[in-house]
Steps between C-alpha positions, in 0.01 A plus 500: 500500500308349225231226487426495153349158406710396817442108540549396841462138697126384386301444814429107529146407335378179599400257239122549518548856343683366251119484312377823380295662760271634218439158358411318827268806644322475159449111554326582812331785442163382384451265808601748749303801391193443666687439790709812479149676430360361805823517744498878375122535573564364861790724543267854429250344699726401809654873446153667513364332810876619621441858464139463623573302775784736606265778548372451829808304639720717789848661498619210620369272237833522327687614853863453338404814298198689698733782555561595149341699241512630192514162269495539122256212467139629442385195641697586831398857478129421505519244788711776715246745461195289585637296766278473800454306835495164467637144560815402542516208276399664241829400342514125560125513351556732190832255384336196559191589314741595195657208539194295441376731192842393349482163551108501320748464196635185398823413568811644285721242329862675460527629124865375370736553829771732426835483712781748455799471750674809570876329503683625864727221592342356804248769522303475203153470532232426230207655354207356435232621240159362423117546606371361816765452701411608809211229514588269786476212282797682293715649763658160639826409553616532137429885507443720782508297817829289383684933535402532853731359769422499852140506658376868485359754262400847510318634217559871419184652253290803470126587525430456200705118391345392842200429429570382193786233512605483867225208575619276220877608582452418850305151415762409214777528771334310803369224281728272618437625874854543591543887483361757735396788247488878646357785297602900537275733277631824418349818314528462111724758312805630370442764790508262758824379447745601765638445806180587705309232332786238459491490911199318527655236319771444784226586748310210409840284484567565845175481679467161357837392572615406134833356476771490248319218348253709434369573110356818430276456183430790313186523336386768264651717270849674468440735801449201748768336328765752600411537808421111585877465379661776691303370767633169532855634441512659770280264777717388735805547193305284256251258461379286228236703188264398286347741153137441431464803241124569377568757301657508102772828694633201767453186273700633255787712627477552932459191629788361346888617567450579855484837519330624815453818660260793598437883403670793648336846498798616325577143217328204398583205594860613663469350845492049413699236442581206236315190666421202274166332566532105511223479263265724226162384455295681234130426497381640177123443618593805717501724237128457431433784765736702428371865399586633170742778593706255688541259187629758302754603744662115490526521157697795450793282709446249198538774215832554710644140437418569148688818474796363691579159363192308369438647138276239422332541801405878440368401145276231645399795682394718271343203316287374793490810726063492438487157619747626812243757610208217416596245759609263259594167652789386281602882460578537877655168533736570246612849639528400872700212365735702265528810745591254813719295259729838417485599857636212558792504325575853567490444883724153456721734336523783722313454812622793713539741208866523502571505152214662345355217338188503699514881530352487153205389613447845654425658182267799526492482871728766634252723314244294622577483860540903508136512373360282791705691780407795335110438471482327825551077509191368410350805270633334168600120504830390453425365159331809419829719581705258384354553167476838479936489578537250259377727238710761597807287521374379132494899388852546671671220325372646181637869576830322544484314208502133616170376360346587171124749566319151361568330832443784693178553298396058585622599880253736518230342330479134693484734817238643423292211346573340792269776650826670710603850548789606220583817728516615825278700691472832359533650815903384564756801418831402357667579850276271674678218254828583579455496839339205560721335275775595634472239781405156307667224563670486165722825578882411560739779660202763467490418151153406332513168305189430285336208317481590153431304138788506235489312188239240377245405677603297784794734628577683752774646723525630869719818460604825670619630155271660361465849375354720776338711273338265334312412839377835495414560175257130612397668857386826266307304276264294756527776777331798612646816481514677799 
């Protein structure tokens, strides 16, 4: 089936986006930079003390996740192995003092508001974009409170968001006094998702008697997302759920469409289900503290939308890629907006992936996917393997003749300015590939159906015909021999 320069329903914009993002970010620019430079200053400094505080704080200073180890966060990784005897509050103590080193900063005006509506009937839910959001003077009724029905909350994070964001979540939604917030913390990582972990979401459910009314928030990046959302599915057959993404991997591609789910030691991602959240809440501020590695990995989901069905997207891209990597204000506005914008319409289109429209935007990942199973979930980040297969989907079009070696050549290239792997570990044998392909979710009757580019820029088809030696001939080329 072919998508090339496929135009499907637009997702609803509303009219304050109608400005350009650049022009309005630049407008404001100048007034808020020594705000951002101070907000940012508060942040490293409210990280620091953190770490530092963390130190001497007990297992059970984070006791949702004491009995874990192994978390890909160095941060994490130091305070496990220095932990020692002592208080028991450490944690109430260590988030509120962050809290107040973030809120040395003057107060964050929202920069130019940004709703996209992802159009399902009576489900559809919006999105909303901009900086400072989850201030409590920002998060009333018109935003994040107005989403949440019924009278409880339970937050859903990781060790390292928590003491970050979960103060300010926590005070955005009880400003009005009305909700009764809960938090569960669980360990950070790719690794950590599965079943195992997910229970201590319905443990905490349960021992405090949540209800169907109940919202589970999810707060953090694409990993809490998933699980948050497969969570609530599934609590007592559904209850109501809430993205707050803070990272460019979730704000742009998992946090909207539904898509929930955990790891098996055998696939990624195959045990979940589609569950729509009742509102997406993107916090750009978040990304302030995000680590380098991490960034790069969200924008190699953006590269896809390029490659897929936003041509003008991918040569913005390779115009402004620099200013990406940088940070740049209006530069990550404008992507989160664009990317959310075409997953939008894609998931309006095809919500449940019946008709391969939103199969498309799984380009590169059934390499992908076999890369993280194969190396361990966790060891490379999904954007990082997700890369890595889209440049081998790139080279495999090209063997079978459906894109020009120019394209295959800028493929290549805006990977790896965008600092991401452009193969896979050299480690993984041809065999390992075909196995671990051999169960995505994309194969039909036991047939493998890939993602792969065909014609100009901007095309694409999901297909089981393909020539099977040409898949080979692609396996050869970035494999080992053995």
């Amino acid at each position: 089936m072919s998508f090339a320069n496929t135009r499907l329903p637009s997702a609803s914009v509303s009219s304050s986006s109608k400005c350009s993002i650049v022009r309005g970010a630049r407008s404001h620019a100048s007034s808020q930079s020594s705000i951002d430079s101070n907000l940012n200053s508060a942040r490293r400094t409210s990280f620091e003390f953190v770490n530092t505080s963390l130190q001497a704080s007990t297992s059970e200073s984070f006791p949702c996740s004491s009995v874990f180890s192994g978390n890909n966060r160095r941060a994490v990784e130091k305070l496990r192995r220095t932990r020692a005897a002592s208080h028991h509050t450490v944690t109430r103590k260590v988030l509120s003092v962050a809290a107040a080193a973030m809120s040395t900063a003057p107060a964050v005006v929202p920069n130019v508001l940004k709703t996209v509506t992802v159009a399902l009937g009576d489900r559809s839910y919006p999105i909303f974009i901009g900086n400072g959001l989850l201030n409590a003077a920002v998060s009333d009724a018109e935003l994040l409170r107005k989403h949440i029905p019924g009278k409880r909350v339970l937050i859903v994070t990781n060790e390292t968001i928590a003491p970050l964001y979960l103060e300010k979540c926590t005070k955005a939604l009880t400003a009005d006094g009305k909700l009764q917030v809960d938090t569960v913390i669980l360990p950070d990582g790719e690794a950590h998702k599965n079943m195992e972990v997910l229970q201590m979401v319905w443990d905490k459910a349960l021992e405090c008697r949540m209800d169907r009314g109940t919202t589970f928030l999810a707060l953090g990046g694409g990993v809490i997302g998933d699980m948050t959302g497969f969570a609530a599915a599934c609590y007592q057959r559904g209850v109501h759920f809430v993205q707050i993404p803070t990272t460019v991997m979730s704000q742009v591609d998992s946090s909207v469409g539904g898509k929930t789910g955990v790891n098996h030691p055998l696939g990624k991602n195959m045990i979940g289900a589609f569950y729509q959240p009742l509102v997406v809440l993107i916090d750009s501020d978040t990304l302030s503290t995000l680590p380098d590695r991490e960034l790069a990995s969200g924008i190699s989901e953006i590269i896809k939308y390029g490659l897929i069905r936003d041509a003008p997207l991918f040569c913005w891209l390779e115009e402004n890629m620099d200013k990406l990597l940088a940070r740049d204000t209006e530069a990550i506005a404008y992507a989160i907006e664009r990317s959310c914008i075409n997953k939008a319409e894609v998931v309006a289109a095809d919500e449940k992936e019946t008709n391969d429209v939103r199969a498309t935007l799984n380009l590169g990942h059934t390499f992908g996917h076999a890369i993280e199973t194969a190396t361990g979930y966790g060891t490379w980040l999904h954007g990082e393997a997700v890369a890595a297969g889209t440049c081998m989907a790139a080279d495999l079009s090209y063997r079978l003749g459906w894109i020009d070696g120019a394209l295959r050549d800028r493929t290549v290239a805006l990977l790896a300015r965008a600092r991401l792997p452009i193969a896979p570990p050299a480690t993984m044998t041809n065999a390992q590939f075909r196995s671990l392909m051999a169960v995505d979710k994309k194969v039909a009757a036991g047939k493998l159906r890939l993602v792969l580019l065909k014609g100009a820029l901007g095309g694409c088809v999901v297909t089981g015909e393909f020539d099977a030696e040409k898949l080979e001939e692609t396996l050869e080329h970035f494999c080992s021999k053995k």
